[in-house]
PDB file of the backbone (N, CA, C, O) and the ligand in Angstrom, with CONECT records:
HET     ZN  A 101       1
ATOM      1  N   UNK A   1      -2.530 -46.248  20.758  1.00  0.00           N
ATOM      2  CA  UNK A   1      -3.152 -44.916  20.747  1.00  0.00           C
ATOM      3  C   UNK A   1      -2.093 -43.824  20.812  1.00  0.00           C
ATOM      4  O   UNK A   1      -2.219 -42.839  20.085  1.00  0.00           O
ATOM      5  N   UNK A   2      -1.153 -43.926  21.561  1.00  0.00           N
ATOM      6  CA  UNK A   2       0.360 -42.553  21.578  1.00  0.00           C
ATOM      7  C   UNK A   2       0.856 -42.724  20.622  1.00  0.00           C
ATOM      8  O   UNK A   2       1.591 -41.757  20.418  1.00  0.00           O
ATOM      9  N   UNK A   3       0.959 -43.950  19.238  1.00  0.00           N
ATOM     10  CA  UNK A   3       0.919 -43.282  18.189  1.00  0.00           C
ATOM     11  C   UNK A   3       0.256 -42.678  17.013  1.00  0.00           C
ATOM     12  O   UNK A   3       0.762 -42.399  15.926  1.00  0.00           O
ATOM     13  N   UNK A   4      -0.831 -42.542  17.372  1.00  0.00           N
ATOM     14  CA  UNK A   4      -2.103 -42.073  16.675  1.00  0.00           C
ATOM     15  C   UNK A   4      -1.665 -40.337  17.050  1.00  0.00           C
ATOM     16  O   UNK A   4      -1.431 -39.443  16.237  1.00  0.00           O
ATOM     17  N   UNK A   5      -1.658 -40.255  18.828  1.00  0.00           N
ATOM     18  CA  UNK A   5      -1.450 -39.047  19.142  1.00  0.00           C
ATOM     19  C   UNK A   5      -0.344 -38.054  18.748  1.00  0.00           C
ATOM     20  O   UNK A   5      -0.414 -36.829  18.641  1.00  0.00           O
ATOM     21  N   UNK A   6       0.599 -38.812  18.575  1.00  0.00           N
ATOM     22  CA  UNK A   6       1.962 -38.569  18.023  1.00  0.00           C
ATOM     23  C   UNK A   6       2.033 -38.009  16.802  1.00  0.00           C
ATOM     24  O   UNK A   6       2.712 -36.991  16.668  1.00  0.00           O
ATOM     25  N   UNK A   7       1.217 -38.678  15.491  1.00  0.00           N
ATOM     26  CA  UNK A   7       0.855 -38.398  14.375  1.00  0.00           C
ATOM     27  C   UNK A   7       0.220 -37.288  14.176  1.00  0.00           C
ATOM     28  O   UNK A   7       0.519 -36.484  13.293  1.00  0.00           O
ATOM     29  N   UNK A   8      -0.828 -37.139  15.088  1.00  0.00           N
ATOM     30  CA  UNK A   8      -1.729 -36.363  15.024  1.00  0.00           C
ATOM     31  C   UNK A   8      -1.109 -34.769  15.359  1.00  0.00           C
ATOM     32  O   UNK A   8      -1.554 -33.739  14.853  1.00  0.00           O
ATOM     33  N   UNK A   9      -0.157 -34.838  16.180  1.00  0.00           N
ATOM     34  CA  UNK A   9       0.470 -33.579  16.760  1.00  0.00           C
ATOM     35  C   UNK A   9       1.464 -33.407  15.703  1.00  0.00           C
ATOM     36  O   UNK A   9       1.369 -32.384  15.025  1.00  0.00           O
ATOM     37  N   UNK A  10       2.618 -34.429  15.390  1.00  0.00           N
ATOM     38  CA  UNK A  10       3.409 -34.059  14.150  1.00  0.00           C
ATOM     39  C   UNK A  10       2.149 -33.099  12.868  1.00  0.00           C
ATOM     40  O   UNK A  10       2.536 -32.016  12.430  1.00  0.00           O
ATOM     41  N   UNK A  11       1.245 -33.452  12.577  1.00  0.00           N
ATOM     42  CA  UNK A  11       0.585 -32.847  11.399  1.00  0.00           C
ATOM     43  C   UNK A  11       0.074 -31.803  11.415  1.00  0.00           C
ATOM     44  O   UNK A  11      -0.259 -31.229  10.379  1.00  0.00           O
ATOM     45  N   UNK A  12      -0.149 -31.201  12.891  1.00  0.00           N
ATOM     46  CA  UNK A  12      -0.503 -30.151  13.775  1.00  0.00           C
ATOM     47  C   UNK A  12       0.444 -29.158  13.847  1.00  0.00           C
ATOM     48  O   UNK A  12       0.059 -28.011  13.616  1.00  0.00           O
ATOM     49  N   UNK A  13       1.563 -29.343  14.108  1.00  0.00           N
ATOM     50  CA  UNK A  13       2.822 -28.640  14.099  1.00  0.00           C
ATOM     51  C   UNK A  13       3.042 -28.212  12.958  1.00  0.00           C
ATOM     52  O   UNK A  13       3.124 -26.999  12.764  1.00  0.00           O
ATOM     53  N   UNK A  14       3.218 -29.328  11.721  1.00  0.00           N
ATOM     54  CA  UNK A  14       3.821 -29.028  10.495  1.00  0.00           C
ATOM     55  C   UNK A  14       2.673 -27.989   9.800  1.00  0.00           C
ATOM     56  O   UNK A  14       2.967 -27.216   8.888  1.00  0.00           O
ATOM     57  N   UNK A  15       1.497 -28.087  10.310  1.00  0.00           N
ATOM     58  CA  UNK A  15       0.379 -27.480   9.308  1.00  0.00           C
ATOM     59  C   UNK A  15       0.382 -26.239   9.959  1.00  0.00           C
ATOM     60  O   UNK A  15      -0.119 -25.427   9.181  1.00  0.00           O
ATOM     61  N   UNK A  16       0.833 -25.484  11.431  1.00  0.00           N
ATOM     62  CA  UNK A  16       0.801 -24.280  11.798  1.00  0.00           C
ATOM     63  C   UNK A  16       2.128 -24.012  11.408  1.00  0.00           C
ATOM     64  O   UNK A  16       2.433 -22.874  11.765  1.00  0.00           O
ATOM     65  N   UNK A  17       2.989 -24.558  10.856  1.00  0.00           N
ATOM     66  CA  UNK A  17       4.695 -23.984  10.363  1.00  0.00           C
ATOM     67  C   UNK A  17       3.921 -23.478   8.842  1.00  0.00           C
ATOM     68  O   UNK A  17       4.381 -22.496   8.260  1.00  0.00           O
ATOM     69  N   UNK A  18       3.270 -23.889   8.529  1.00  0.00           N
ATOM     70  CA  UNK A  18       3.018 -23.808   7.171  1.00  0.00           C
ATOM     71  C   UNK A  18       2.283 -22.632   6.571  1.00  0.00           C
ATOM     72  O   UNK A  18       2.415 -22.067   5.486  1.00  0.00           O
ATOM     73  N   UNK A  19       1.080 -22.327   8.078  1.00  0.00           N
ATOM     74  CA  UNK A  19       0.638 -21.383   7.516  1.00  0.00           C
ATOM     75  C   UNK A  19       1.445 -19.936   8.092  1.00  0.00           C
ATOM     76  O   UNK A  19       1.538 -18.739   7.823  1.00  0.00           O
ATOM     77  N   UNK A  20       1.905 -20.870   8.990  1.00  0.00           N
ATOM     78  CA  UNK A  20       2.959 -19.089  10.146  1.00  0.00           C
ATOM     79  C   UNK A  20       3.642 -18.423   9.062  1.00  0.00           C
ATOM     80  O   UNK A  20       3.588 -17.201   8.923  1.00  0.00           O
ATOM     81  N   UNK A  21       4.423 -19.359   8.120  1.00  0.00           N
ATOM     82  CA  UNK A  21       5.158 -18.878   6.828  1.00  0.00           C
ATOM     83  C   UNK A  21       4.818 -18.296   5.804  1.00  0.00           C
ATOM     84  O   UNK A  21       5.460 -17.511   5.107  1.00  0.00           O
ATOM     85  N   UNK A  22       3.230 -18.886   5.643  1.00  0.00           N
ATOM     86  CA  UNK A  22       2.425 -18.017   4.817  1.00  0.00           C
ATOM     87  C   UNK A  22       1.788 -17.029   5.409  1.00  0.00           C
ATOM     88  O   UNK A  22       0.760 -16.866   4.751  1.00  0.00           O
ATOM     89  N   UNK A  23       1.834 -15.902   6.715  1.00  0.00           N
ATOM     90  CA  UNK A  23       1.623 -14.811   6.738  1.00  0.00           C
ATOM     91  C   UNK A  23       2.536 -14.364   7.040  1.00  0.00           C
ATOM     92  O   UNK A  23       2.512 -13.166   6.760  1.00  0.00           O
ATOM     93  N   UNK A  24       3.589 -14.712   7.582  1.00  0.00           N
ATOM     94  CA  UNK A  24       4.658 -14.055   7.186  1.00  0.00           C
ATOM     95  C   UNK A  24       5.134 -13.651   6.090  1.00  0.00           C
ATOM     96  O   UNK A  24       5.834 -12.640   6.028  1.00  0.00           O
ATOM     97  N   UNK A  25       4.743 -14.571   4.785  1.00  0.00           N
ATOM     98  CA  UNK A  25       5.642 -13.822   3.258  1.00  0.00           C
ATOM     99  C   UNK A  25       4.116 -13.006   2.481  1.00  0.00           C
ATOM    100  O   UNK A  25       4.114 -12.331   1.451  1.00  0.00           O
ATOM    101  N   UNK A  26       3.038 -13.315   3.281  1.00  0.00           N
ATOM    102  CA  UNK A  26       1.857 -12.292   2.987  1.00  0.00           C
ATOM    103  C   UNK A  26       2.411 -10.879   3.836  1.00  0.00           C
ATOM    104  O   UNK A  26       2.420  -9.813   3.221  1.00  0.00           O
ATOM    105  N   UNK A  27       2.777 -10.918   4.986  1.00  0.00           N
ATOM    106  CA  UNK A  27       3.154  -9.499   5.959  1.00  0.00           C
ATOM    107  C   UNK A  27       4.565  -8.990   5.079  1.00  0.00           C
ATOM    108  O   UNK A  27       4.693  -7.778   4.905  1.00  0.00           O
ATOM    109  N   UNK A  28       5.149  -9.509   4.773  1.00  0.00           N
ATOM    110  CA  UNK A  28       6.297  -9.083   3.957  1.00  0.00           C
ATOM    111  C   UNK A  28       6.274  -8.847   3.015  1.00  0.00           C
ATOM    112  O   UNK A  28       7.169  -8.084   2.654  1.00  0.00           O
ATOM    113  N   UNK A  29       5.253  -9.319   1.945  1.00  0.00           N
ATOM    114  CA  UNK A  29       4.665  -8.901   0.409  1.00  0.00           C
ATOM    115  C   UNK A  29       4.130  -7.436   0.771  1.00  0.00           C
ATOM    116  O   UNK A  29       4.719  -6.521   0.194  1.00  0.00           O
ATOM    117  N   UNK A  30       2.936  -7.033   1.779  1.00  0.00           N
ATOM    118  CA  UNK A  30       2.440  -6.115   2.012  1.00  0.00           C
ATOM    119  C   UNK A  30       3.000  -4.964   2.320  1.00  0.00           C
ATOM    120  O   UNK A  30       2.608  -3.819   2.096  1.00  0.00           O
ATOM    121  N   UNK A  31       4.410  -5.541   3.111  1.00  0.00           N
ATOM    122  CA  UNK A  31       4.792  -4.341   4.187  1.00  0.00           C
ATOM    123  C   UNK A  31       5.972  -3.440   2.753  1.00  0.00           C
ATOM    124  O   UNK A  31       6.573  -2.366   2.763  1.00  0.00           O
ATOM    125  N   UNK A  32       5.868  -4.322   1.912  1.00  0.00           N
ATOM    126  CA  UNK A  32       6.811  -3.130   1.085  1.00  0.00           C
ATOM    127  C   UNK A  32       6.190  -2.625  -0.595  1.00  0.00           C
ATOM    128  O   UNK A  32       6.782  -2.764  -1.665  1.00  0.00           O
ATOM    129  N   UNK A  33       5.120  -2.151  -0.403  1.00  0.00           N
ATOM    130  CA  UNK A  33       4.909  -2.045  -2.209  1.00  0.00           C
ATOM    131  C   UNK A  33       5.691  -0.799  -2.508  1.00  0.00           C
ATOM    132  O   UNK A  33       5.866   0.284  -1.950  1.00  0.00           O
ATOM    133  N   UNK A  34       6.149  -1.469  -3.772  1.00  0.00           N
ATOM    134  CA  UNK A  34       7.115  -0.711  -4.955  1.00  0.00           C
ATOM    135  C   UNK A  34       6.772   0.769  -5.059  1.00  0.00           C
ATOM    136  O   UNK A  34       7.511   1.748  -4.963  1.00  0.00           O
ATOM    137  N   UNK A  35       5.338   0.675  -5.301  1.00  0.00           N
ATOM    138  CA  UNK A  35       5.118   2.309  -5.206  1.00  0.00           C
ATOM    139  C   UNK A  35       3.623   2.305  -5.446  1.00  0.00           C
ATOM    140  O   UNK A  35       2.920   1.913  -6.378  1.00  0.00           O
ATOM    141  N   UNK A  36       3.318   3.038  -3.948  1.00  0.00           N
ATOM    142  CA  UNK A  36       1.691   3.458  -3.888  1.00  0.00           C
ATOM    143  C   UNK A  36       0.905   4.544  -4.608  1.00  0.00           C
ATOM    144  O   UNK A  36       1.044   5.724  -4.285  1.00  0.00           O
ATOM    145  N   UNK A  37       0.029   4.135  -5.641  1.00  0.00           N
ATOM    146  CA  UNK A  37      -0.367   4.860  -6.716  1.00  0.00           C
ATOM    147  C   UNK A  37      -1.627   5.498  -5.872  1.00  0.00           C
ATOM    148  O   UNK A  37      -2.247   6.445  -6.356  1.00  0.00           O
ATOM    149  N   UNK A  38      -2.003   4.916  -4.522  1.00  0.00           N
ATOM    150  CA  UNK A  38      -3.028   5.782  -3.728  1.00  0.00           C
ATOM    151  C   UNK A  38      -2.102   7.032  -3.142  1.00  0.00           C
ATOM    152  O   UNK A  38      -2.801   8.001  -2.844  1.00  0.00           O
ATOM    153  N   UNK A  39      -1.215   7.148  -2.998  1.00  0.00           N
ATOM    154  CA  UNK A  39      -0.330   8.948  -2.617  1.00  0.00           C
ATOM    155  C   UNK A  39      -0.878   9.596  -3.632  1.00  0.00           C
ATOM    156  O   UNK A  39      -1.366   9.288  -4.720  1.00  0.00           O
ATOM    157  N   UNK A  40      -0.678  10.596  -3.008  1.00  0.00           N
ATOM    158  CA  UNK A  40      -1.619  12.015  -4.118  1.00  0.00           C
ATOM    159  C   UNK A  40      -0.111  12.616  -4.317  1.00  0.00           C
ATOM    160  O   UNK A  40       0.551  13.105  -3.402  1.00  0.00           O
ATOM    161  N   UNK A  41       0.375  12.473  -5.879  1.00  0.00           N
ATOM    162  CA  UNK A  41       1.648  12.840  -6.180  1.00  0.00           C
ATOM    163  C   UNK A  41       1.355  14.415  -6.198  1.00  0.00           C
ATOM    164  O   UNK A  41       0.322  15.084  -6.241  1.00  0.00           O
ATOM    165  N   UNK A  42       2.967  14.761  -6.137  1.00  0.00           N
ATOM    166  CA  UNK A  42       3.467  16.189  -5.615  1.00  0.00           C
ATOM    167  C   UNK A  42       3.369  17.077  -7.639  1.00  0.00           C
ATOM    168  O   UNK A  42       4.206  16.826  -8.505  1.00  0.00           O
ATOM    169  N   UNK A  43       2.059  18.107  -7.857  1.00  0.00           N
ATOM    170  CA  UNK A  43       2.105  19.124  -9.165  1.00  0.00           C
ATOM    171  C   UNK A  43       2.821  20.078  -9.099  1.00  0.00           C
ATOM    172  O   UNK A  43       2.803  20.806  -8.107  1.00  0.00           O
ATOM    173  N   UNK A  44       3.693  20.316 -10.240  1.00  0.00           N
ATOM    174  CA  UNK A  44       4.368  21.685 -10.009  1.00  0.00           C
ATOM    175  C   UNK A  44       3.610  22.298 -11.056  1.00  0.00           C
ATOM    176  O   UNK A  44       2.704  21.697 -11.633  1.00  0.00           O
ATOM    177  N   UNK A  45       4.055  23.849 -11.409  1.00  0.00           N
ATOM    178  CA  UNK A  45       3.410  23.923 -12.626  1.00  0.00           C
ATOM    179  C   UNK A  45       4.466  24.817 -13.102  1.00  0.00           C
ATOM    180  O   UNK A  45       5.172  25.587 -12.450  1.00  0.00           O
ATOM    181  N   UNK A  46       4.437  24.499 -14.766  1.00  0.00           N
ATOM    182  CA  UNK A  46       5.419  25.229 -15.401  1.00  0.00           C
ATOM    183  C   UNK A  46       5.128  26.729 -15.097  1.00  0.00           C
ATOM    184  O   UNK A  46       4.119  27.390 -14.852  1.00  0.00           O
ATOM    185  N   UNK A  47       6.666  27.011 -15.240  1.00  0.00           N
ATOM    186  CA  UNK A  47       6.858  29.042 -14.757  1.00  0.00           C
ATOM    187  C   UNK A  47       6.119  29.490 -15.986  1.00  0.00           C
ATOM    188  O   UNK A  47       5.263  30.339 -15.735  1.00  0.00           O
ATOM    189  N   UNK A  48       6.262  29.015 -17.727  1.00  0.00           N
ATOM    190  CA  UNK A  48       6.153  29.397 -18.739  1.00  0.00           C
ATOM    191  C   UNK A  48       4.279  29.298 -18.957  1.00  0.00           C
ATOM    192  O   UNK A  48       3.344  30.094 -19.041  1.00  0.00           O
ATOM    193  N   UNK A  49       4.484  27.808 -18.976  1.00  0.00           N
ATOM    194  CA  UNK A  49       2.867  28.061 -19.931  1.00  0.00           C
ATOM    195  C   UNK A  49       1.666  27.773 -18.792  1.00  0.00           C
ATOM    196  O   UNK A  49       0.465  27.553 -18.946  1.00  0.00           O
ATOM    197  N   UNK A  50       2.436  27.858 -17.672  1.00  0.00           N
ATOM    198  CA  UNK A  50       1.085  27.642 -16.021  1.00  0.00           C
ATOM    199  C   UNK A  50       0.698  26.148 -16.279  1.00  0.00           C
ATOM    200  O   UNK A  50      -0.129  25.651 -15.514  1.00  0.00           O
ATOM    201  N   UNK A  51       1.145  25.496 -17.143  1.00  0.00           N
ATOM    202  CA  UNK A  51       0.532  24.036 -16.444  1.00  0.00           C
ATOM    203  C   UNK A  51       1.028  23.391 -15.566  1.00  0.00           C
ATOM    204  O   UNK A  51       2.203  23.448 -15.201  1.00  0.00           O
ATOM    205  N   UNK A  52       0.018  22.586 -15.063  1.00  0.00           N
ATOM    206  CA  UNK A  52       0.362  21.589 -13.609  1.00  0.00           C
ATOM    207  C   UNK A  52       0.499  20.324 -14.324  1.00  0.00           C
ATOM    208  O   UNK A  52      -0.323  19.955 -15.163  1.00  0.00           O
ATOM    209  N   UNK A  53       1.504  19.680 -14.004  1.00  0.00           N
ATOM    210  CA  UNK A  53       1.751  18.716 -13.836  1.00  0.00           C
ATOM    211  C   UNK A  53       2.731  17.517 -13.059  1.00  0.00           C
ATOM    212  O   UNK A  53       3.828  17.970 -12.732  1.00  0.00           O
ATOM    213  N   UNK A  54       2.619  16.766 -12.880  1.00  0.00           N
ATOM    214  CA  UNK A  54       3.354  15.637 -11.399  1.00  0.00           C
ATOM    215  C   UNK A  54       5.417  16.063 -11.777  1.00  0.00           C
ATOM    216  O   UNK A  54       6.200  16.001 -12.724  1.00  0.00           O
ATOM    217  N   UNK A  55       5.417  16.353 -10.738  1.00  0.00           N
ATOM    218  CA  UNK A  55       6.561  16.680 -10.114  1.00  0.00           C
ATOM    219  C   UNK A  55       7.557  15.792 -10.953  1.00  0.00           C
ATOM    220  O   UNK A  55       8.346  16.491 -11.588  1.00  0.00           O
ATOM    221  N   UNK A  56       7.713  14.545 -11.109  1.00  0.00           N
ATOM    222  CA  UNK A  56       8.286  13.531 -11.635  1.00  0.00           C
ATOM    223  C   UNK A  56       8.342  13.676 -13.821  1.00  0.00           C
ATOM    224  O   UNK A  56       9.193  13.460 -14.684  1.00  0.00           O
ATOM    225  N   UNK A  57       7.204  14.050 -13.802  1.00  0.00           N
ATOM    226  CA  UNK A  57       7.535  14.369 -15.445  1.00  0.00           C
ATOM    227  C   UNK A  57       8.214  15.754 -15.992  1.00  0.00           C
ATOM    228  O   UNK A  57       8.468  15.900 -17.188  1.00  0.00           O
ATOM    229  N   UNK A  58       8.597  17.170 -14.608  1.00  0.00           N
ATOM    230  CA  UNK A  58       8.656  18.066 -14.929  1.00  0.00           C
ATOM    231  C   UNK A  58      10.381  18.374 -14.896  1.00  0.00           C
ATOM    232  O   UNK A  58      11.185  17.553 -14.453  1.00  0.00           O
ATOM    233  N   UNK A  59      10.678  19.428 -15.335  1.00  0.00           N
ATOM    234  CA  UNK A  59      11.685  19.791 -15.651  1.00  0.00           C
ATOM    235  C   UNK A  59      11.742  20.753 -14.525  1.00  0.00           C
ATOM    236  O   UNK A  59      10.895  21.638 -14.415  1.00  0.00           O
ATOM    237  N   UNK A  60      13.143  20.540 -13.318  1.00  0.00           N
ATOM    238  CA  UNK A  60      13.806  21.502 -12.431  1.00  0.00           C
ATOM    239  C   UNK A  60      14.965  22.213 -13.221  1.00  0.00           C
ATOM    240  O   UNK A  60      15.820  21.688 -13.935  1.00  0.00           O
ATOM    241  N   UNK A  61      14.754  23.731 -12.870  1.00  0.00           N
ATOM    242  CA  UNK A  61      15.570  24.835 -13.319  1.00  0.00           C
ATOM    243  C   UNK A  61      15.299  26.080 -12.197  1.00  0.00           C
ATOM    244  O   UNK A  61      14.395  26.916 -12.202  1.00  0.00           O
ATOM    245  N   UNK A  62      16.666  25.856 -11.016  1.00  0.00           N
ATOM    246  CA  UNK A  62      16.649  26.437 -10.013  1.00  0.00           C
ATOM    247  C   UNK A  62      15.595  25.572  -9.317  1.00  0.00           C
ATOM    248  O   UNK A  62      15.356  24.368  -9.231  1.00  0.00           O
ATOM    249  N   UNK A  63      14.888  27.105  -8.701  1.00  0.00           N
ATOM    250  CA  UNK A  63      13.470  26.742  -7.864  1.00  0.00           C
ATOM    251  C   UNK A  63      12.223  26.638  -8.962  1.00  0.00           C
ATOM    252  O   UNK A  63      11.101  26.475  -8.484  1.00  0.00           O
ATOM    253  N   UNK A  64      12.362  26.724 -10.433  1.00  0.00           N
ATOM    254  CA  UNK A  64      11.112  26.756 -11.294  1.00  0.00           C
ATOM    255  C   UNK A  64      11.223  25.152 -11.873  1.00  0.00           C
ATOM    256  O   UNK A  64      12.108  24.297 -11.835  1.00  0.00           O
ATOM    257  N   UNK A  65       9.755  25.216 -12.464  1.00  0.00           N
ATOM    258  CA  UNK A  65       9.243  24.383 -12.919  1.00  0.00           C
ATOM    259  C   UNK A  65       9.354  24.281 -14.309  1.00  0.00           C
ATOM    260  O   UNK A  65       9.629  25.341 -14.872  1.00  0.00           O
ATOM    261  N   UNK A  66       9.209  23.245 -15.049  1.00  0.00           N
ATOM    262  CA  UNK A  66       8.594  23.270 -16.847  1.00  0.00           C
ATOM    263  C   UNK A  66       8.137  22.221 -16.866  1.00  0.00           C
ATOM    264  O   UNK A  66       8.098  21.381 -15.968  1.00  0.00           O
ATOM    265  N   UNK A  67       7.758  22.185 -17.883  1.00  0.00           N
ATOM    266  CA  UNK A  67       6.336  21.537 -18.461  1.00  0.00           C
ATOM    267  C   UNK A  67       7.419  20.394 -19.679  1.00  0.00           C
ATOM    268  O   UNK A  67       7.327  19.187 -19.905  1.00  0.00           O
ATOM    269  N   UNK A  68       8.424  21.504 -20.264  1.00  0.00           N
ATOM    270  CA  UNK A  68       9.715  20.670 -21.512  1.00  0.00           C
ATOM    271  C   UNK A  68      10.858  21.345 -21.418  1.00  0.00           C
ATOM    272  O   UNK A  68      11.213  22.202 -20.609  1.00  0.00           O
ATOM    273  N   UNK A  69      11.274  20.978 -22.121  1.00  0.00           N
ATOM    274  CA  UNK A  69      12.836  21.674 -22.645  1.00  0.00           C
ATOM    275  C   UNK A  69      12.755  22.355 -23.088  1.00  0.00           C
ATOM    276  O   UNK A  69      13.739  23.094 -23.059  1.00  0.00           O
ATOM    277  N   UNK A  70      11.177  22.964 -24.199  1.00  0.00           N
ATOM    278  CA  UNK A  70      11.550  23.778 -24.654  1.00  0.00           C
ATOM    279  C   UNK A  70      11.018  25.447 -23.884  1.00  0.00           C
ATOM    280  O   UNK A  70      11.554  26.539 -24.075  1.00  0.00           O
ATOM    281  N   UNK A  71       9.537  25.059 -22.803  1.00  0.00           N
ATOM    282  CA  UNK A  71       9.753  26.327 -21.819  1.00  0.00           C
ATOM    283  C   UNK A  71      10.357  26.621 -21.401  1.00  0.00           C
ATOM    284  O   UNK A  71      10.528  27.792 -21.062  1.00  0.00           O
ATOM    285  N   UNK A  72      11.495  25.048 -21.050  1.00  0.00           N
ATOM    286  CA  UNK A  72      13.025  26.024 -20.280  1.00  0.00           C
ATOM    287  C   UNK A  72      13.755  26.993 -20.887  1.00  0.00           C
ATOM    288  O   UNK A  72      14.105  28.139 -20.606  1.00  0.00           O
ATOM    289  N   UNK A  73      13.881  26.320 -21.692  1.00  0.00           N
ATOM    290  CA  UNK A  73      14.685  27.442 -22.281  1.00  0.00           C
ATOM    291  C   UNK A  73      14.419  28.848 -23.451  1.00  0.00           C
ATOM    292  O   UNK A  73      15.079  29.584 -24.185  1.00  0.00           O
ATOM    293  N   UNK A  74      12.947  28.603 -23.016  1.00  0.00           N
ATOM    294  CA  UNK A  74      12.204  29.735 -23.363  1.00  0.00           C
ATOM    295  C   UNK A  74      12.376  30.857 -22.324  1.00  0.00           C
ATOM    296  O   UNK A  74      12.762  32.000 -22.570  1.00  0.00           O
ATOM    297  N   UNK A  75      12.080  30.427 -21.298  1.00  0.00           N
ATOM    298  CA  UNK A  75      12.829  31.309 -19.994  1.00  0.00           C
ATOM    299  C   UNK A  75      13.501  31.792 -19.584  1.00  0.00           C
ATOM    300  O   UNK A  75      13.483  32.526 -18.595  1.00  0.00           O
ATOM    301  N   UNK A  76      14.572  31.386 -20.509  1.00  0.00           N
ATOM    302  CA  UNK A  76      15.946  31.288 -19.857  1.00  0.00           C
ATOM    303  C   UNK A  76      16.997  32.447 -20.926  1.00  0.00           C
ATOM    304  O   UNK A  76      18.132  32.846 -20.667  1.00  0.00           O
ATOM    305  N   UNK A  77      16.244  32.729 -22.004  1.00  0.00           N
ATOM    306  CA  UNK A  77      16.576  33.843 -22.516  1.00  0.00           C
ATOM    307  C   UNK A  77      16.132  35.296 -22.442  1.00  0.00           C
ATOM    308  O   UNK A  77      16.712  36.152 -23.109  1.00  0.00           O
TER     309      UNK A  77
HETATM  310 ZN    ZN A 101       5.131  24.825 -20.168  1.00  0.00          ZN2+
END
């Protein structure tokens, strides 16, 4: 019977290593996404033609905004 019990605890052990590891690389998958598309991204809006759009597609010149290259430098003359 103590090796029945023996068995029984080895498979016990190995099967809580198994899943401890699998929430751990689930808590570690979670704890870092690439980039959360639920944030409410940052609009600027062009100085030139007043549109809004996400911070990331726009054109910085100084403290203003654009929309392209070519309001910038519509502005800028
Ligand atoms: Zn514009």
């Amino acid at each position: 019977m103590g090796l029945i019990k023996l068995v029984i605890l080895i498979i016990l052990v190995v099967a809580c290593l198994t899943l401890w590891r699998r929430i751990k690389a689930w808590q570690a998958a979670n704890q870092k996404p690439p980039a959360d598309p639920a944030q409410p991204q940052l609009m600027v809006r062009c100085s030139h033609c007043q549109v809004h759009l996400p911070q990331d597609q726009a054109l910085q010149s100084g403290e203003r905004w654009y929309c392209c290259p070519e309001h910038r430098d519509a502005d800028h003359v």
